[in-house]
Every structure is written in C-alpha cells, then in structure tokens.
N, C-alpha and C positions, 0 to 999 in steps of 0.2 A: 924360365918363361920370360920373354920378354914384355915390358910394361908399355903399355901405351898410353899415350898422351892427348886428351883428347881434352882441351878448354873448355872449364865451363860443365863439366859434367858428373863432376866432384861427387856433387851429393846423389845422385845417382847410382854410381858405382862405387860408392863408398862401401858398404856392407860389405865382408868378406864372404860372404855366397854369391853377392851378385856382381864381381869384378867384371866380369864381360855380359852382355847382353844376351839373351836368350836364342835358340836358332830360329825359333821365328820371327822373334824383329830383326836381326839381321838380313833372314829372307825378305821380311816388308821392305826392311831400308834400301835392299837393292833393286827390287822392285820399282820401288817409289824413288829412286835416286835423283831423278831431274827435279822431281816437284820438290826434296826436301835439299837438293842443295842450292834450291833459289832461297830456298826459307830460313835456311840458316845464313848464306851471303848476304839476305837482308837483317840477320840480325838476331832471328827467332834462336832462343837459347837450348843448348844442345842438350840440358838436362831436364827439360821439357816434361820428353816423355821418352821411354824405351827404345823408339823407332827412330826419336831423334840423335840419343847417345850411339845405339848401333851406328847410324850414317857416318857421324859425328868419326866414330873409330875405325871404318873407312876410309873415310876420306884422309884422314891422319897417319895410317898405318903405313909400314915401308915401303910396302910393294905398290901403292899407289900413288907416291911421294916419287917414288923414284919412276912409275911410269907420266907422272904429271911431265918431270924433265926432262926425257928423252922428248916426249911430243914435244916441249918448248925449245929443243934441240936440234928437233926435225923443222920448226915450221924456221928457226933462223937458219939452217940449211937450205929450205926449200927459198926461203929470201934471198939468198946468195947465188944460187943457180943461174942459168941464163932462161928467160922463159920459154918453156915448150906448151906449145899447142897440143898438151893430149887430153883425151876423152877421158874425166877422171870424177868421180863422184863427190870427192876431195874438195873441199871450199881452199880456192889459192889464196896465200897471204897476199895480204898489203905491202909489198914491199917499202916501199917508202917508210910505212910506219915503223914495224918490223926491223928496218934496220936503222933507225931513228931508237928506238927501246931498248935495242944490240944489250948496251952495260946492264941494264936492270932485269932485262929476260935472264942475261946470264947470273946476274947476282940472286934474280930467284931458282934460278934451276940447283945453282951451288945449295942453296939453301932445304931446299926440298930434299938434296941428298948426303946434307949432313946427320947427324943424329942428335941434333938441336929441337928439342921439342915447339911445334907450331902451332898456332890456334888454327881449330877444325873451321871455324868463318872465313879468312883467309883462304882456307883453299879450296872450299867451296865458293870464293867469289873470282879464287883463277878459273874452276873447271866451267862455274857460269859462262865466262869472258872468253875459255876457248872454244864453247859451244855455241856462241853466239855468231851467225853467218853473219849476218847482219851487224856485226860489232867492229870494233877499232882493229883485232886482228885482221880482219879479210878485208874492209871496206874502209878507203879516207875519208876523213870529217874534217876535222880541224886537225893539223899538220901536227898538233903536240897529243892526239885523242888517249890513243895507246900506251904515252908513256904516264898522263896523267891516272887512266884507268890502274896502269899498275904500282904505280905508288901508293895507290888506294890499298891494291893488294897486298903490299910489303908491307904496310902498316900493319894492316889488320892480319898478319902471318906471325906479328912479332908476337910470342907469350909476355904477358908481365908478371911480375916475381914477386 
C-alpha cells in the first residue's frame, strides 16, 4: 500500500486504525473541496479535524498531483497557441504572464510529478490560483503577478525535514 504524505497531519493519522480517514470525511472533503482548500492555502492546519486530513490526502495524493500538472501543462500550451476566437467556457490564460512564469510553471509541474513528498498547503494554494478567473493566471495586473504568486506556491510545496 502506498503511503501518503500529507503535512501537518501527523497526529491525526498517527494511530494504526486510523491511517486513512474514514469514507465519510473523505466524502465531506470532496464535497466541501473549494471551501477547505481555501482554508488550508490560508494556513488552517490539516490535522484540524478529519475533514481537513481527508482533503489534506487529496490534494497530496498521485493522481491529483499529476492531474494538478497536465492542467499547468495545458494552460502553457494553451499560451503558446495562436489565439482563436472560440466559444469556449474555458477562462483563456494570460499569455503574457503565463509565458513570463514558463521555468517555475514547469519546475512545479516536474515537482507535482515526482515522488518527493509535498505539503498539502502548497497545493491547495496552486489549485486556489488555478481557480481563480479573476487571478494572475487568466487576467494582468502587475507584469511580475503570476510569477510572484507562484513562488509563494513553491515555497509552501516544499516539506521540511
């Protein structure tokens, strides 16, 4: 079985009956996943409470790691393109910023699909930043928005030991 990594949630799933969360706070966390990964990108500690640990090993876990970096994949693809005018539901990136961020997009995407374990805050405060229409991805502000928002990210992705 593989281990997950989820920062900060130690004590929680320390007990050897309660290694993984129960399938109802899972069900909650997924449920609730906007509101609890604002809460933990600001900070709120993922050993909380049950609901928080489940999101927490979501957000953490591979297969969401590795879908975090194909979208950061896609949207420097979609930067690259030439623009098309289609009917698309789709918030278009900021190109400008987008390809301004290019090295650190990619050094997080590499990272997301390593097997380097990441704190669950971190990338709850990527999936924040790629939800955000209104944010440095889709829309320019100050010409450095995007690459400073994600340094924030990388920081807070790194575990300490």
């Amino acid at each position: 079985m593989k281990t997950f990594h989820a920062v900060g949630s130690a004590p929680l799933l320390a007990s050897p009956s309660r290694r993984q969360p129960r399938r109802h706070d899972r069900i909650l966390a997924h449920l609730r996943a906007s509101r609890l990964d604002q809460e933990l990108a600001a900070g709120i500690a993922s050993w909380r409470s049950p609901i928080y640990a489940a999101r927490a090993l979501q957000l953490s876990g591979d297969r969401h790691r590795r879908a975090l970096a194909r979208a950061l994949e896609r949207l420097l693809q979609r930067a690259e393109e030439p623009r098309r005018y289609v009917m698309s539901a789709a918030a278009a990136p900021c190109r400008a910023q987008v390809r301004d961020a290019k090295p650190l997009i990619v050094l997080i995407a590499s990272w997301l699909c390593s097997d380097e374990p990441v704190d669950a805050q971190g990338i709850a405060r990527l999936v924040v930043l790629m939800r955000d229409g209104a944010g440095p991805f889709y829309v320019r502000s100050r010409s450095d928005a995007l690459t400073v928002a994600l340094l924030h990210v990388a920081n807070s992705l790194a575990v300490e030991d």
